[in-house]
Every structure is written in structure tokens, then in C-alpha cells.
C-alpha positions as CSV (number, residue, x, y, z in Angstrom):
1,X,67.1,141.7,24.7
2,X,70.3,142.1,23.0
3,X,70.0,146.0,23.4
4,X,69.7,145.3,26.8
5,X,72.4,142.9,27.0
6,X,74.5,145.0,25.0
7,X,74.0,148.4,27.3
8,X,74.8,145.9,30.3
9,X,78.1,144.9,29.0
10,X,78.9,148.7,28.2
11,X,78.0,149.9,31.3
12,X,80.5,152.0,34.0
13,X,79.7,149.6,36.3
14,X,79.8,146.2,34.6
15,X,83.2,147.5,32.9
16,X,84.7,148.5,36.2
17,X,84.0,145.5,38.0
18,X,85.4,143.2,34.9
19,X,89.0,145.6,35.0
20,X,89.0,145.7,39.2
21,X,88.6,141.2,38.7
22,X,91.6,141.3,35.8
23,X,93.6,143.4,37.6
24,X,93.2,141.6,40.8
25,X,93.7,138.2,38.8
26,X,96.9,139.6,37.6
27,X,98.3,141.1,40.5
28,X,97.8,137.5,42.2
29,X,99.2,135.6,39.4
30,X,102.1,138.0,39.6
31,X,102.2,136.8,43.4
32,X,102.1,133.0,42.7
33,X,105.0,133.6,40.4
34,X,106.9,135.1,42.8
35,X,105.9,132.8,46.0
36,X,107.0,129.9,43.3
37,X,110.8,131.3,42.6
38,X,111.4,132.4,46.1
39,X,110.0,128.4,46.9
40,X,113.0,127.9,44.5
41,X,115.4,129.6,45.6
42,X,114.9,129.0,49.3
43,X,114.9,125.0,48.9
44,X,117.4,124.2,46.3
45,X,117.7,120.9,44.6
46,X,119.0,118.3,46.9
47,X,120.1,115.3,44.7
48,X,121.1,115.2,41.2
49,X,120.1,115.9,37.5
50,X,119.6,113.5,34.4
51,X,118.2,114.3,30.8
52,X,115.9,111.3,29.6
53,X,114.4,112.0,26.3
54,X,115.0,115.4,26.7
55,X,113.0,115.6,30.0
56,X,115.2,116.8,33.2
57,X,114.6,114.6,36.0
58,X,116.0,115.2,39.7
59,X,117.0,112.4,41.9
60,X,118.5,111.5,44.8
61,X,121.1,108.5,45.1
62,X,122.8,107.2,48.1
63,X,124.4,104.3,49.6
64,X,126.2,101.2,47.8
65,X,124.5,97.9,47.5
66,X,121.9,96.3,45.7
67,X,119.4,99.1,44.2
68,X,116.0,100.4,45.3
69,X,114.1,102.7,43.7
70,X,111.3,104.8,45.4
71,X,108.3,106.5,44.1
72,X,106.3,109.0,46.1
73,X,102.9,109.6,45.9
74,X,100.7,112.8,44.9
75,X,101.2,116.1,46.9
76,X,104.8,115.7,48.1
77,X,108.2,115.2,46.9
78,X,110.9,113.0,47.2
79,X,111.7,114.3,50.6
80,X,109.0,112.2,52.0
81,X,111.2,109.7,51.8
82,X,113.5,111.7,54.0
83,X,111.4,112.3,56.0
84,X,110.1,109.0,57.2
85,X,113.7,107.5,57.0
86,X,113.6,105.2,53.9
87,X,116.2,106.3,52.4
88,X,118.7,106.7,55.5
89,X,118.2,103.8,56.7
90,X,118.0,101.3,53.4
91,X,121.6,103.3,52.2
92,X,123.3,101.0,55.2
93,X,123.1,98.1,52.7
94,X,121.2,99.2,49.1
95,X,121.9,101.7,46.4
96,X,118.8,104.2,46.9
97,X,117.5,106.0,43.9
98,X,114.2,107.7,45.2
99,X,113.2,110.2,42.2
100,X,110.8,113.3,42.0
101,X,108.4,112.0,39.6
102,X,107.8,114.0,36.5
103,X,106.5,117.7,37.6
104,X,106.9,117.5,41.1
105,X,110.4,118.9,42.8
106,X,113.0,119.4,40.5
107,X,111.5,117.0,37.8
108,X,110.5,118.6,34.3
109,X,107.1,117.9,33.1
110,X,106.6,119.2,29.5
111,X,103.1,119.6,27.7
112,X,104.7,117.7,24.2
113,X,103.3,114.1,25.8
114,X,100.7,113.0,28.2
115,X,102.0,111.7,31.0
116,X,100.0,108.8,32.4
117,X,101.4,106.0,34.4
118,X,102.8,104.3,31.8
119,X,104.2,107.4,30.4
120,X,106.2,108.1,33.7
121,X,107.3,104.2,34.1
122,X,108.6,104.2,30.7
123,X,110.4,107.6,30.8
124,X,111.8,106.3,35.1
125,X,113.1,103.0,32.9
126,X,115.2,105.0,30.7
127,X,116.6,107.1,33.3
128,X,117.0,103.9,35.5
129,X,119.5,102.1,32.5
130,X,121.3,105.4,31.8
131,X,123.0,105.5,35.4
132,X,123.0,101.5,35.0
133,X,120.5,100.5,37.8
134,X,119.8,96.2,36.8
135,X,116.7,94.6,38.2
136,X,116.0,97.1,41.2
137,X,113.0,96.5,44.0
138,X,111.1,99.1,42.7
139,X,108.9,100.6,45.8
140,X,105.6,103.0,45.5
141,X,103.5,104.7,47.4
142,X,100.2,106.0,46.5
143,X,100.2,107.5,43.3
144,X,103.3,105.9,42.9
145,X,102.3,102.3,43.2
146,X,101.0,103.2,39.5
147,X,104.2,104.1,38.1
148,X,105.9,101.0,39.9
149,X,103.1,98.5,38.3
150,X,104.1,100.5,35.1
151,X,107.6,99.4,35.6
152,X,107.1,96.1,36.2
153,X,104.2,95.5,33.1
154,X,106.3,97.3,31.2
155,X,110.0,95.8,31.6
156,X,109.5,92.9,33.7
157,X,112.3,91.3,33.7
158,X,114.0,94.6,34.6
159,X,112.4,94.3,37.7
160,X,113.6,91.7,41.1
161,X,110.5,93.0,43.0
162,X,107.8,95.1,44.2
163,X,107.2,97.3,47.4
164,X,103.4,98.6,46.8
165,X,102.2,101.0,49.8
166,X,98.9,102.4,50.1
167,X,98.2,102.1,46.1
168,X,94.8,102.3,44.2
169,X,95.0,99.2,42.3
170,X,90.9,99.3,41.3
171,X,88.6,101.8,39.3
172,X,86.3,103.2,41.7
173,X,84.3,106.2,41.4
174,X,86.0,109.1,43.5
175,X,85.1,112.7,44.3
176,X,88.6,113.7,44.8
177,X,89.2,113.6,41.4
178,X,86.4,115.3,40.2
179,X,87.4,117.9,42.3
180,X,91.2,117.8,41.6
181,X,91.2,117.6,37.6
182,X,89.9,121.1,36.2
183,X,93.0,122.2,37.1
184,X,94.7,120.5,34.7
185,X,92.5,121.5,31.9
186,X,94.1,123.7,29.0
187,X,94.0,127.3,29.6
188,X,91.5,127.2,32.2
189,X,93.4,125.2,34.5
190,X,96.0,127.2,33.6
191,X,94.4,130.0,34.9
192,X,93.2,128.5,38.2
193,X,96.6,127.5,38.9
194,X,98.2,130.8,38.8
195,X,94.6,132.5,41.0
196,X,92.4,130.2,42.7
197,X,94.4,126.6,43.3
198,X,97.5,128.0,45.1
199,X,95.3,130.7,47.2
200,X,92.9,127.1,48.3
201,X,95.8,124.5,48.2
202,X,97.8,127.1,50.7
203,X,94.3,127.4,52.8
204,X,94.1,123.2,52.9
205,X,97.2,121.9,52.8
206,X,97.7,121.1,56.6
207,X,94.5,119.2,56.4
208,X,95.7,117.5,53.7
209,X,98.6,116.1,55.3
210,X,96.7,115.3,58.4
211,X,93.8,113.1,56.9
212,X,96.7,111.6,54.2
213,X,98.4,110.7,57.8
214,X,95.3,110.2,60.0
215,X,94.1,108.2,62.4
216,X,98.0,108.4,63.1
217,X,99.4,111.9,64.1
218,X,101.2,114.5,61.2
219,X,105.1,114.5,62.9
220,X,105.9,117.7,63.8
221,X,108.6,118.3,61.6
222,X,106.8,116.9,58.3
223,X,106.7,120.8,57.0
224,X,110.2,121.0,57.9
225,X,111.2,118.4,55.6
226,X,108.9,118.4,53.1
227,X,108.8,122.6,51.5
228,X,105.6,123.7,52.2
229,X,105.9,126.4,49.6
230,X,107.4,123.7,46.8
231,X,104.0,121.5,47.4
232,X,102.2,125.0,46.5
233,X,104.0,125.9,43.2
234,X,102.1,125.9,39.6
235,X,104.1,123.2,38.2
236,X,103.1,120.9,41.0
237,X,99.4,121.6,41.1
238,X,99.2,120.7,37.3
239,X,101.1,117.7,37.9
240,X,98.7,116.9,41.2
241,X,95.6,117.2,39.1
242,X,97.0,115.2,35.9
243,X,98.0,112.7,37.8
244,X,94.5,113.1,39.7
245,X,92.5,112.8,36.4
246,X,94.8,109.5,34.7
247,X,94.8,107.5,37.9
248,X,91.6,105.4,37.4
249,X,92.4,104.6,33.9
250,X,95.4,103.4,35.0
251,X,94.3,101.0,37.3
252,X,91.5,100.0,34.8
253,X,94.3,99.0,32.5
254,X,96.6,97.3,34.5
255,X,94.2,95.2,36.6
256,X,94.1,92.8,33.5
257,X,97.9,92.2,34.0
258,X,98.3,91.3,37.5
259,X,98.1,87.7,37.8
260,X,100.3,87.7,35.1
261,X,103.1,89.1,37.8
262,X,105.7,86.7,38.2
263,X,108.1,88.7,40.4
264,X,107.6,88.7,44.1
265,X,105.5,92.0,45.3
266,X,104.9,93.4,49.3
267,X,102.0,94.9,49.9
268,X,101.7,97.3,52.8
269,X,98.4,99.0,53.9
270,X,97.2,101.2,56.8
271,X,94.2,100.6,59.3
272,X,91.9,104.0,58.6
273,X,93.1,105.3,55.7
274,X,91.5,108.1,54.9
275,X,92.6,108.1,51.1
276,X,92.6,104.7,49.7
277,X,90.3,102.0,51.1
278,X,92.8,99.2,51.9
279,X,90.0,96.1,52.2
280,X,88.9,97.3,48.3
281,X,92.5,97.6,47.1
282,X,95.6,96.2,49.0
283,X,93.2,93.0,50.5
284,X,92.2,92.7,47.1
285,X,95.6,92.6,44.8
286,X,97.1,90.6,47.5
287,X,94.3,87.7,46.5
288,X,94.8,88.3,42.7
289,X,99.3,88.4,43.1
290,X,100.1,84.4,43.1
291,X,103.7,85.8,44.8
292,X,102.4,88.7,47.3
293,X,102.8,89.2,50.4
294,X,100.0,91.1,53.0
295,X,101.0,93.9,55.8
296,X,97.6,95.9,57.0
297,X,98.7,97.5,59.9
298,X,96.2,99.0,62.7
299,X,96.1,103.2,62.8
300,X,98.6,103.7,60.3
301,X,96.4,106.1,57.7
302,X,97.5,106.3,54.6
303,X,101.5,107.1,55.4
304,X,102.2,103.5,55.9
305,X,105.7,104.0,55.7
306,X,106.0,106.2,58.2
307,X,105.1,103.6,60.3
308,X,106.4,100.4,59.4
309,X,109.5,101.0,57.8
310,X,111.2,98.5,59.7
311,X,109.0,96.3,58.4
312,X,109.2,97.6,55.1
313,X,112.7,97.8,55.1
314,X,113.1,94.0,56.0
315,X,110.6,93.2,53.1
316,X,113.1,94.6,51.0
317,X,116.2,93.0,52.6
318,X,114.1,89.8,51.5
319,X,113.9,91.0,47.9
320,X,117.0,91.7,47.3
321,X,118.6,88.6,49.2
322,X,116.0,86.7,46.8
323,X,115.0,84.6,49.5
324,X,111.6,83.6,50.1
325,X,109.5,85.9,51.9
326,X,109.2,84.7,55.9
327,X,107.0,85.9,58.2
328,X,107.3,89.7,59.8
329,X,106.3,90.5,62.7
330,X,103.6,93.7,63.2
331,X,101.0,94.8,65.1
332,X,99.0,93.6,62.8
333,X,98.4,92.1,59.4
334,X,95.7,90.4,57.5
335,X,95.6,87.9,54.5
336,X,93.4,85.3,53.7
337,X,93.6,83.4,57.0
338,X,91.9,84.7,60.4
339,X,94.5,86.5,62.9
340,X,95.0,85.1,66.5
341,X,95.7,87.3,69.3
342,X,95.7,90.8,67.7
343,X,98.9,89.6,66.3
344,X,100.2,87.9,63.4
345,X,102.6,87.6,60.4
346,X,102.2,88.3,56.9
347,X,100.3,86.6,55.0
348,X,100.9,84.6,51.7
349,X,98.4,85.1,48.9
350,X,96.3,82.3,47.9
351,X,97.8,79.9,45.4
């Protein structure tokens, strides 16, 4: 057998296939690359720079007031907060910091630490005192609900209160993530994410964006805000699958610290979303927070924002004025109590 085995591997024809498969595995590498720096070069930063324990992080800051601070989610960038009008709108009256978390956009994400939730909170917190940003709302969406929680575990007294949208606050066994987290494996994820992941990602990344938007329609001009080609770049896919592959250890850990939350926290949620069951997780945290508020809003996917930013945006107001929380009026929201009439306010959480 291993005669056989080895005339196999020194045949013409086994040797020509394995050089035709390298070359072609170089050549699109060589392609990725190049896709990446033209990505680059095309869409150039669009906020500012900061060093934070000698990682470069890229923000964007705007308006004059007091401060809000914006996490995005997996896939995108901070642009998404561009694009559904966050941070135009909440500049009238608040300082906006909305960050590309680390490896995504402009934001540096070296291999010499692991960068889990807590990781990226601690690392935001740093770059948060160094342009002197006190006791922010700190607001998240998907995968950035994490790093907010992160934040306000980890400094909370740093913290005036919470904007959560569309998190995963629960473990729960997903397939996504399965699928997601070779490619942030040493040297073989390496590999896929110079061949295979950008070739796929570029394939499903419309679809992506419509089931992270669906049952509600993708805008028109998302891809014209948000740099298709930036979503697609190495860097990006390692920090998607990373981030894929420490998200339900995160919630593991910090479901043991929530009702010890003291600051007030909004919790917004989307009818049929297709990413993050919001009955399992946003119903759920909103029972466990003594000071929450509830906003599940009918058809609004998993881009929540995108569709109730005035209501978010008033949440916020109510932060920051450090008022209590009064009702807001949506199509519709659910808490504890039954709803009347298809419409209702939020609802507090459960004493």
C-alpha cells in the first residue's frame, strides 16, 4: 500500500493537478489583496485616528452635547450608523462617538491578544477617557450589544446608560457560528480568507443584508453607504468570524451580572428577525434588568434602528436628560403586560 500510495503522489497527474490548485490559490490570493487595497484606496477613512495601547482605532465624532457612543454590529462598519441616520440626527444635541470596532473599517486588530467582548470594551474605555468622554449612553447593536454590556460590567460607573438593539444576550446553540468560525482559525483560516471566504462572502453578501434587514426591505442606497468591497476585505472576515466564535461565551459570562445593572438600559427589538430571536433574548433581559425599558416593534428584522430611530433617539434624549423613562409611542411594543389595540408604550420591567 505505501508503494501504491507513494507512485500516486509522484505521479504526472496527481503532481499537475496539486501545482494547477497552488497556482490558482495564489493567483486568487494575489487578487484578494488587490480587491482589498483598491477597497482602501477607493473609500478612505472618514473620521479620525487614536492609538490605545498601541492598537489604532478609527472613529467618527460629531456634534456638541452630552456624549453617545455607538457600537455596530458584525458585517458592517461604522457607516451603518450613517446610513440609518443616528448619528446625523443625535449631533443636533449630543457629542456622537460611533467607533469601527477592532478589525472592521479603519480599526486595527492585532493577533498579540484575543479580542473577546471584554477585550474590545476594555480597549473602547481607554480610547473613550483619552479624548475625555464621562459617563456616555453607550448604544449597541447586535454584536455590539456585547461590547456595550462589556462597558458597563466593566466600568459601571463610567456609564449613564444603555441603548441595546437587537443583541444576543443568552447562550444558545447556533449554526451560524459553526459555519462562520473556521475562518478564524490559525493558518487555515488564514488561508480561507485570502481563497475561499471573500470569493463566498462576495457571492452572499446581498443576502446577507436582506435577511439581517428582513421582513423589512434592504434601502436602496445601503451599498452606497456602507463599501461593499470594505465588508469583503481579509481583515474583516477574520474579525467577522472571531467575533462569530466568542459571542456565546460572552453572553454565558455576562448573564450572571445583569441584575446587578444599576444604570437605566433601552431595549429595542424587531418583529421577524431573522438573526436574533427577540422573545428568547430582548423579552428576556428586559424581565431580568430591574431599570429596562421594552421596544419590540412589528416587521422591523433585525435593523431595528433603521426603523425606529426616532424612537431610539428619544430613548436617548431620556438618558441623558436623566429623567425617568416615559412612555414612547410605536407601532408596537411588548413587556410584561398585554397590549391593547395593536398599540402601546414601552414597557417597564418587572420590579
Amino acid at each position: 500500500m505505501a508503494r501504491s500510495f507513494k507512485k500516486l503522489a509522484a505521479s504526472p497527474a496527481t503532481t499537475g493537478a496539486l501545482a494547477a490548485a497552488a497556482t490558482a490559490a495564489l493567483a486568487t490570493a494575489l487578487w484578494v489583496r488587490h480587491r482589498a487595497r483598491n477597497a482602501e484606496r477607493e473609500n478612505p477613512p472618514i473620521g479620525r485616528f487614536i492609538e490605545v495601547d498601541g492598537v489604532r482605532l478609527h472613529y467618527l465624532e460629531r456634534g456638541e452635547g452630552p456624549a453617545v457612543v455607538l457600537l455596530h454590529g458584525n458585517t458592517v462598519l461604522l457607516q451603518d450608523f450613517v446610513g440609518s441616520g443616528l448619528i446625523e440626527r443625535l449631533a443636533e444635541r449630543h457629542r456622537v462617538i460611533a467607533f469601527d470596532r477592532p478589525g472592521f473599517g479603519y480599526s486595527e486588530r492585532p493577533r498579540d491578544r484575543i479580542w473577546t467582548a471584554q477585550a474590545q470594551a476594555a480597549l473602547l474605555q481607554k480610547a473613550l477617557a483619552q479624548i475625555e468622554v464621562e459617563q456616555p449612553v453607550v448604544l449597541g447593536h447586535s454584536w455590539g450589544t456585547l461590547v456595550a454590556l462589556g462597558i458597563a460590567v466593566g466600568f459601571p460607573a463610567d456609564v449613564r446608560g444603555l441603548v441595546l438593539i437587537s443583541g444576543y444576550y443568552y447562550p444558545t446553540a447556533r449554526l451560524d457560528v459553526a459555519m462562520t468560525a473556521p475562518a478564524a482559525l490559525p493558518v487555515l483560516g488564514d488561508a480561507m480568507r485570502y481563497t475561499v471566504s471573500p470569493l463566498t462572502g462576495r457571492l452572499l453578501l446581498k443576502r446577507t443584508v436582506k435577511t439581517m434587514f428582513a421582513p423589512a426591505p434592504m434601502p436602496d442606497n445601503f451599498f452606497d453607504v456602507m463599501p461593499r468591497e470594505m465588508m469583503l476585505r481579509p481583515i474583516q472576515i477574520r474579525a467577522d468570524a472571531e467575533d462569530a466564535a466568542f459571542m456565546i461565551p460572552a453572553a454565558a459570562q455576562f448573564r450572571a451580572n445583569y441584575s446587578e445593572l444599576e444604570m437605566p438600559v433601552s431595549i429595542f427589538a424587531g418583529r421577524g428577525d431573522k438573526i436574533v430571536d427577540p422573545e428568547s433574548h430582548s423579552v428576556r433581559l428586559h424581565r431580568e434588568l430591574p431599570r429596562s425599558t421594552l421596544v419590540v416593534a412589528p416587521g422591523a428584522g433585525h435593523m431595528v434602528h433603521y426603523a425606529l430611530a426616532d424612537e431610539i433617539i428619544e430613548a436617548i434624549d431620556l438618558l441623558t436628560a436623566e429623567r425617568e423613562a416615559k412612555p414612547i409611542d410605536c407601532d408596537f411594543a411588548i413587556g410584561d403586560a398585554p397590549l391593547d389595540a395593536g398599540r402601546s408604550s414601552v414597557a417597564p420591567a418587572a420590579a
